[in-house]
C-alpha positions in Angstrom: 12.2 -10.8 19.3 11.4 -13.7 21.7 13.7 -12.1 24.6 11.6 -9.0 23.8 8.3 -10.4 24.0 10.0 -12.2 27.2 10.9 -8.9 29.0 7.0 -7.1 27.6 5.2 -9.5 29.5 6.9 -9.1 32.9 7.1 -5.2 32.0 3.7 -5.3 31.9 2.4 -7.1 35.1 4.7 -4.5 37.2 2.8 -1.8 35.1 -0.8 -3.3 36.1 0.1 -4.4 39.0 1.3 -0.4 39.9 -1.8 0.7 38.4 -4.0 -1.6 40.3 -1.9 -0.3 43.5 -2.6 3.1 42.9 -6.2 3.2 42.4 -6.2 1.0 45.5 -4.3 3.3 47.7 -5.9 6.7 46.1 -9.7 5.2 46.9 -8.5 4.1 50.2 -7.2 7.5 51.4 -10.0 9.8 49.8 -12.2 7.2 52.6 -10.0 8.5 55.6 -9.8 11.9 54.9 -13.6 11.6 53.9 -14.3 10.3 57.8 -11.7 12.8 59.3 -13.0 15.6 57.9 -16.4 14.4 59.1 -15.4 13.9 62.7 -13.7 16.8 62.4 -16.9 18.9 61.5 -18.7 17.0 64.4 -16.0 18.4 66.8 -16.1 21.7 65.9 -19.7 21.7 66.7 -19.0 20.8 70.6 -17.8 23.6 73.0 -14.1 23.4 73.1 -14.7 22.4 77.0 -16.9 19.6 76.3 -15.5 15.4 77.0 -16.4 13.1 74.2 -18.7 10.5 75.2 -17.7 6.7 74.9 -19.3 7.0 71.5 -17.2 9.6 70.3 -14.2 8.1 71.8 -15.0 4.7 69.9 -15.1 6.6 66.6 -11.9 7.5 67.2 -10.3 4.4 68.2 -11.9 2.4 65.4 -10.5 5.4 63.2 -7.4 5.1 63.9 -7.0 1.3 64.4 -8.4 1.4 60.4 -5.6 4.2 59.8 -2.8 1.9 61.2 -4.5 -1.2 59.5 -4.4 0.8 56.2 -1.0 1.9 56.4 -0.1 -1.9 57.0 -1.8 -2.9 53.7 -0.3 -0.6 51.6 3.2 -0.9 53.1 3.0 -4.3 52.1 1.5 -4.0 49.1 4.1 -1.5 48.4 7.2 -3.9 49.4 5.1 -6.3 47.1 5.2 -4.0 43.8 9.0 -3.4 44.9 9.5 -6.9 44.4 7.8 -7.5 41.1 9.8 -3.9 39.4 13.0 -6.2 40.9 11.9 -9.1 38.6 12.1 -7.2 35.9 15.5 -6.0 35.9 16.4 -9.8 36.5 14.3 -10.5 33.3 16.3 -8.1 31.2 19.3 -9.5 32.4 18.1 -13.3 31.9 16.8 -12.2 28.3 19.9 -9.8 26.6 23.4 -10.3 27.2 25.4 -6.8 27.6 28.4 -8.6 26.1 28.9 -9.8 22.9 32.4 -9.8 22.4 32.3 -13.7 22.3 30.3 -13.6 19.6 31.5 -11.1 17.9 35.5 -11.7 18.7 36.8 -8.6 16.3 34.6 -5.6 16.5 36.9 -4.2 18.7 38.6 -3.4 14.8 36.2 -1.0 14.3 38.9 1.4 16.8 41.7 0.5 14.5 43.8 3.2 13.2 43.1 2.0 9.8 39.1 1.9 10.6 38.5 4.2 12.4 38.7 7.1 9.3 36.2 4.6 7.6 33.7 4.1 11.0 34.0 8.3 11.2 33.3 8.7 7.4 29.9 6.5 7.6 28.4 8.3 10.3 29.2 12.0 8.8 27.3 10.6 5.9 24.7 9.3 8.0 24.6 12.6 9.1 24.6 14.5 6.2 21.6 12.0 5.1 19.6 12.9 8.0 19.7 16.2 7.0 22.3 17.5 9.8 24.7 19.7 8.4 25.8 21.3 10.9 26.9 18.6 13.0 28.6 16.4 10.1 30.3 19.8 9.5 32.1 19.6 12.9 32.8 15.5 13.1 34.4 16.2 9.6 36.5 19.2 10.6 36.9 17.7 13.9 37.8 14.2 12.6 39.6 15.1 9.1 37.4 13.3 7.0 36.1 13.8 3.8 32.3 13.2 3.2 29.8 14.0 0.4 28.1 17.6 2.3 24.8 18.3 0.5 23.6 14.9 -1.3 20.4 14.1 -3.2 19.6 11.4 -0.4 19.9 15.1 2.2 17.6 16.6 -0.3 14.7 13.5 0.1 15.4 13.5 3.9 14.4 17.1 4.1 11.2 16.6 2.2 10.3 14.0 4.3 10.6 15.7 7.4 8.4 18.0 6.1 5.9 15.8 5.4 6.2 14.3 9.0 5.5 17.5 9.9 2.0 18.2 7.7 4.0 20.4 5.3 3.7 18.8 1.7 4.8 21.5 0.0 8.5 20.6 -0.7 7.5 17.1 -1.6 5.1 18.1 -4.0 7.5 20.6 -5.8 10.4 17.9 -5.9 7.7 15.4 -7.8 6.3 17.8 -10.0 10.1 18.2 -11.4 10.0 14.8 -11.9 6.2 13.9 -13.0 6.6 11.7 -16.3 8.9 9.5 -14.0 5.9 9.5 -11.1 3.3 8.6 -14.1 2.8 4.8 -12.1 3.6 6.0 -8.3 1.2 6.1 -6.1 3.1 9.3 -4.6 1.8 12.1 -6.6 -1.9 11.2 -5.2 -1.0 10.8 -1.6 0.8 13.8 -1.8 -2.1 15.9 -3.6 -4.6 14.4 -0.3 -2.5 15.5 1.8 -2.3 18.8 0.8 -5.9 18.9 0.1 -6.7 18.1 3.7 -4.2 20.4 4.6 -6.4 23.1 3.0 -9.3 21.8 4.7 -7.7 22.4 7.9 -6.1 26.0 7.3 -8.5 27.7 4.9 -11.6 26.1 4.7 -13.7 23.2 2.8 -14.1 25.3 0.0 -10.0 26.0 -0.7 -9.6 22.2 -0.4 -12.5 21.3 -2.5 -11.0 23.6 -5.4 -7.7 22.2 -4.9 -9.5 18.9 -5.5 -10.8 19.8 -8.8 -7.9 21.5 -10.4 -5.5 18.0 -9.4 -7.9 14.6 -8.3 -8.8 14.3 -11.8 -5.8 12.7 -12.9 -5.3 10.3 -10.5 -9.6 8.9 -10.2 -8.9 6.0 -12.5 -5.9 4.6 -10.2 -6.8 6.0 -6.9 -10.7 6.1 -7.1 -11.5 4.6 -3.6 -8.7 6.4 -1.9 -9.8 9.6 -3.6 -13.4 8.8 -3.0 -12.5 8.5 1.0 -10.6 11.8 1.1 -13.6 14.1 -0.5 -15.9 12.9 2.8 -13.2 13.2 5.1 -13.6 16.5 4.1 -17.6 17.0 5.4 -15.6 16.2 9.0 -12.9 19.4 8.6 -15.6 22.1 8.7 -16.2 23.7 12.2 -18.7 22.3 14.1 -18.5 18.7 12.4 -18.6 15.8 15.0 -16.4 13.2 15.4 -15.1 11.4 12.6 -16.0 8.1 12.3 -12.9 5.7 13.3 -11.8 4.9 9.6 -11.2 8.7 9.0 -9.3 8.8 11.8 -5.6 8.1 10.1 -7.0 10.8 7.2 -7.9 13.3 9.4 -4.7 13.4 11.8 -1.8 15.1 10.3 0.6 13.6 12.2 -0.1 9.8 11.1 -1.1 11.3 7.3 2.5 13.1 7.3 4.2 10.0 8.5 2.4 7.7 6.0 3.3 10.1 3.2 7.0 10.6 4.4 7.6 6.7 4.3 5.9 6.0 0.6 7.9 9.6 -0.2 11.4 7.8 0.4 10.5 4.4 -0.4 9.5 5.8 -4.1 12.1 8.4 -4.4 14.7 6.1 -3.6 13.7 3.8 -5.7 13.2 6.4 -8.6 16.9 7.8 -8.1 18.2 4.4 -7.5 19.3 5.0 -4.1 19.7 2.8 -1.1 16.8 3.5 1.4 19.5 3.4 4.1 22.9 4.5 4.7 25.5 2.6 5.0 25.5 3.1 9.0 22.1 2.8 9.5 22.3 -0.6 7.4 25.1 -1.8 9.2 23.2 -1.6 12.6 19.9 -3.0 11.0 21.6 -5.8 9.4 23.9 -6.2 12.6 20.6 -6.2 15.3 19.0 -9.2 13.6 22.6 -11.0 13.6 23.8 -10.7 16.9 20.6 -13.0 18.6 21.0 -14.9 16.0 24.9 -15.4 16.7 24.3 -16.2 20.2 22.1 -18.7 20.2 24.3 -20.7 18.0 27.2 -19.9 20.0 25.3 -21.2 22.9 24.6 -24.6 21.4 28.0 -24.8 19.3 30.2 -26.3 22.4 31.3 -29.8 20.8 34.8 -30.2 19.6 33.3 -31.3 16.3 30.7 -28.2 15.9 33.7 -25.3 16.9 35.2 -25.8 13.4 32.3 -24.2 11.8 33.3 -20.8 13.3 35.8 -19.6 10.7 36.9 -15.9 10.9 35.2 -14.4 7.8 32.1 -15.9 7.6 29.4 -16.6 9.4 27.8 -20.2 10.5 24.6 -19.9 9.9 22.2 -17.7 7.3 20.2 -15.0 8.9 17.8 -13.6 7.1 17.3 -9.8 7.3 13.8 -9.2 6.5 12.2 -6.6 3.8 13.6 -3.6 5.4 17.4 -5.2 6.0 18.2 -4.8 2.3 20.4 -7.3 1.1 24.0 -8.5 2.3 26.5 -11.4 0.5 29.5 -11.9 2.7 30.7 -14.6 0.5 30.5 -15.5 -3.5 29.8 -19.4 -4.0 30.6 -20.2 -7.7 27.9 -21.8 -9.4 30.3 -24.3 -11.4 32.3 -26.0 -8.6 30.1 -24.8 -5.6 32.7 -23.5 -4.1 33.2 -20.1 -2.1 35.2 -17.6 -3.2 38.4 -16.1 -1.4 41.1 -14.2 -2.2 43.7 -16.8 -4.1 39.7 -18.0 -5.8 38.1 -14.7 -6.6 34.7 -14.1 -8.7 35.1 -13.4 -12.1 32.8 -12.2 -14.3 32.8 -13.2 -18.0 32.3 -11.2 -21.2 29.0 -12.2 -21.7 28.2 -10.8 -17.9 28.0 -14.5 -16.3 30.4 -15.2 -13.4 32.5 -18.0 -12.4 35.3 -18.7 -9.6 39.0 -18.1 -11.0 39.6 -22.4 -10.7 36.3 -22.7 -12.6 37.6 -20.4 -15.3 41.0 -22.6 -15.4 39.4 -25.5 -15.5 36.5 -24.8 -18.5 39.5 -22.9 -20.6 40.7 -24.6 -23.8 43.7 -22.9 -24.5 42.9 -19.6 -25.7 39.1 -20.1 -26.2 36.5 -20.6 -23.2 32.7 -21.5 -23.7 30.8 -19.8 -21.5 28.9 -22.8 -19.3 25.5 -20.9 -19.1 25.5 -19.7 -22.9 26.8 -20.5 -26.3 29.5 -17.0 -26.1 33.0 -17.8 -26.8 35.7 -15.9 -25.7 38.8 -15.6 -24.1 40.1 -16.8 -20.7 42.0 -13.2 -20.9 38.9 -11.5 -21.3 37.4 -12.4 -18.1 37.6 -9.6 -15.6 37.7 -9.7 -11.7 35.3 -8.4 -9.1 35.0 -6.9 -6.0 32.7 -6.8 -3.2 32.3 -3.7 -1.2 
C-alpha cells in the first residue's frame, strides 16, 4: 500500500502539472490567433498596393518576437513535463519489484506436470463462477480437465450481475424461494428498493408507490429509516423534479444502487448456502497480493547468517494478516499440548470428542489403552483418534 501511495503522489504532480500546462498553452495561443486575426482584419482593409507605416511594421515585429518568445516557453515547459512523466516510471520501478522469484523461490511449480492439471482446474472453475461458460467449456475441452459446469456459486454470480446492471428481478425470485431463511437479512429490503425505484424510473411514481405498499410493510420495523429515505427519493423520479439533494444521490443512481445490492446479494447468499465468497483462484491471488510485499521486505532485511535460518521451505517467516475480505488461511497446525507444529511424521489428530492434538501429544497423554482427553473429562481410545488433513 505504501509503494502505492508512493507511486499516487508522483502520478499525480505529472497529472497537475500537464493540466496546469495545458490550460497555459491553450490561453496563450487563443491570445495569438486573437491578435492575428485582428491584424489580419486591419490588412485587409488597406489597398493591396499600400506600404505599412512604421507603426504597422512594429506590430508585426513585436508579434512575432512574442510568437517566437511563446514557442520558447512552451518548448521548455514541454521538455519540463517530459521530465516529471520520466520520474514516474523511475518511481514505479523504485516502488515494485517485477521479480519475485527470490522471494518466492518455487512458484515456478505451478508449470509442473503434476500442477499444472490442478492450476488449469482452478481457473475453469473460476470461470465457471464468473458465470463464463462458454470459455471454461473450451480451457476444459482444450486442457482435459474436469470441472463442476453449472454450480450454485454460477447461479449467485448471475444474479449479481444482474443487479450491477439495475435488473433485480432474478435476485428477487432466487430469495423469495428461500424467504424463511432471509427472515433476518437485510437482502430482501434492499432488493424490494431497488426494484421500487426501478419502477419509479420505468413506469412512473405511482407503479413504484403501489409496489411499495403491497411489499415495504414487512420490512418497516427493521428497515424504517432506510425505507423512510427510499419513499422521498421517489418525489425526485417524477419528470420535471430538480436535482436530488446529494444524500439521494447513491439511491437515485442505478449503477451505484445495483452495485451495493450485488455485493450485500453474495455476501448473504454465500453465507446462506455456506459457500466461500471467493474461488479458490481468486483467493489464491488475494491472499498471495498482501504476501508478496510483505515477503520482500523481510527478505530485504533478513541478510545475517543468523536470521537466513528462519526461511524454511514450507512455511513462511512472518504472519501476514489478510484482512476481512482475504478469508482465512493456516499453512501450518501448532498443537495446543506441546506447542509444537505439525508435519508429516507429527500430523494433527482429532479426538473423539472433536478436540485435536499432534500425533507425539497423543503418545505421550496415552495410558495404554485408555487416553483422557486434556481439554475434557472424555475417555477413549488412543485407536480412536482419527487423522486430518489440510487442503
Amino acid at each position: 500500500m505504501d509503494s502505492c501511495l508512493g507511486v499516487e503522489q508522483d502520478l499525480d504532480k505529472a497529472t497537475t502539472k500537464f493540466t496546469a500546462l495545458n490550460d497555459h498553452a491553450k490561453k496563450v495561443l487563443e491570445d495569438i490567433l486573437n491578435q492575428v486575426q485582428e491584424l489580419k482584419k486591419e490588412f485587409a482593409q488597406l489597398p493591396s498596393d499600400t506600404p505599412l507605416s512604421q507603426s504597422q511594421l512594429k506590430t508585426v515585429n513585436d508579434l512575432t518576437a512574442s510568437v517566437k518568445q511563446n514557442v520558447f516557453q512552451l518548448s521548455t515547459e514541454h521538455r519540463e513535463l517530459h521530465a516529471t512523466v520520466s520520474k514516474v516510471g523511475k518511481s514505479i520501478d523504485r516502488h515494485f519489484i517485477a521479480d519475485y522469484a527470490a522471494v518466492a523461490p518455487k512458484a515456478e511449480t505451478f508449470c509442473s506436470d503434476a500442477n499444472r492439471p490442478i492450476m488449469e482446474q482452478a481457473i475453469a472453475q473460476h470461470l465457471y463462477r464468473q458465470g463464463l461458460d462458454e470459455v471454461g467449456d473450451s480451457l476444459v475441452t482444450e486442457a482435459g480437465v474436469t470441472a463442476e459446469r453449472g454450480s450454485t456459486f454460477a447461479q449467485l454470480q448471475r444474479c449479481a450481475a444482474a443487479l450491477a446492471d439495475g435488473d433485480p428481478a432474478p435476485a428477487l425470485a432466487w430469495a423469495a424461494a428461500r424467504d424463511s431463511d432471509l427472515a433476518h437479512s437485510p437482502l430482501p429490503f434492499a432488493l424490494h428498493r431497488m426494484q421500487a425505484l426501478k419502477l419509479a424510473r420505468e413506469e412512473g411514481v405511482c407503479a413504484a408507490i403501489a409496489y411499495a405498499r403491497l411489499q415495504f410493510p414487512a420490512h418497516a420495523a427493521r428497515h424504517e429509516r432506510q425505507l423512510q429515505a427510499a419513499v422521498c427519493a421517489l418525489a425526485w423520479c417524477s419528470p420535471g423534479a430538480p436535482p436530488p439533494p446529494p444524500h439521494y444521490a447513491q439511491l437515485l443512481d442505478p449503477r451505484a444502487l445495483g452495485a451495493e445490492a450485488a455485493e450485500l446479494f453474495v455476501r448473504e447468499a454465500c453465507a446462506l448456502l455456506r459457500l466461500a465468497p471467493h474461488s479458490p483462484l481468486a483467493g489464491a491471488v488475494l491472499a498471495g497480493a498482501r504476501v508478496l510485499p510483505a515477503l520482500h521486505d523481510i527478505r530485504a532485511k533478513m541478510s545475517h547468517p543468523h536470521v537466513l535460518a528462519a526461511w524454511a521451505d514450507d512455511e513462511l517467516p512472518l504472519e501476514v494478516e489478510l484482512g476481512e475480505e482475504g478469508g482465512g488461511y493456516h499453512s501450518v497446525f501448532a498443537c495446543p499440548i506441546l506447542r509444537q507444529q505439525a508435519s508429516e511424521h507429527n500430523p494433527p489428530m482429532r479426538l473423539l470428542c472433536g478436540h485435536v492434538i499432534s500425533r507425539d501429544a497423543l503418545n505421550k497423554l496415552a495410558m495404554g489403552v485408555k487416553l483422557k482427553c486434556p481439554y475434557c473429562p472424555m475417555e477413549q481410545s488412543p485407536s480412536e483418534a482419527r487423522q486430518i488433513y489440510f487442503s
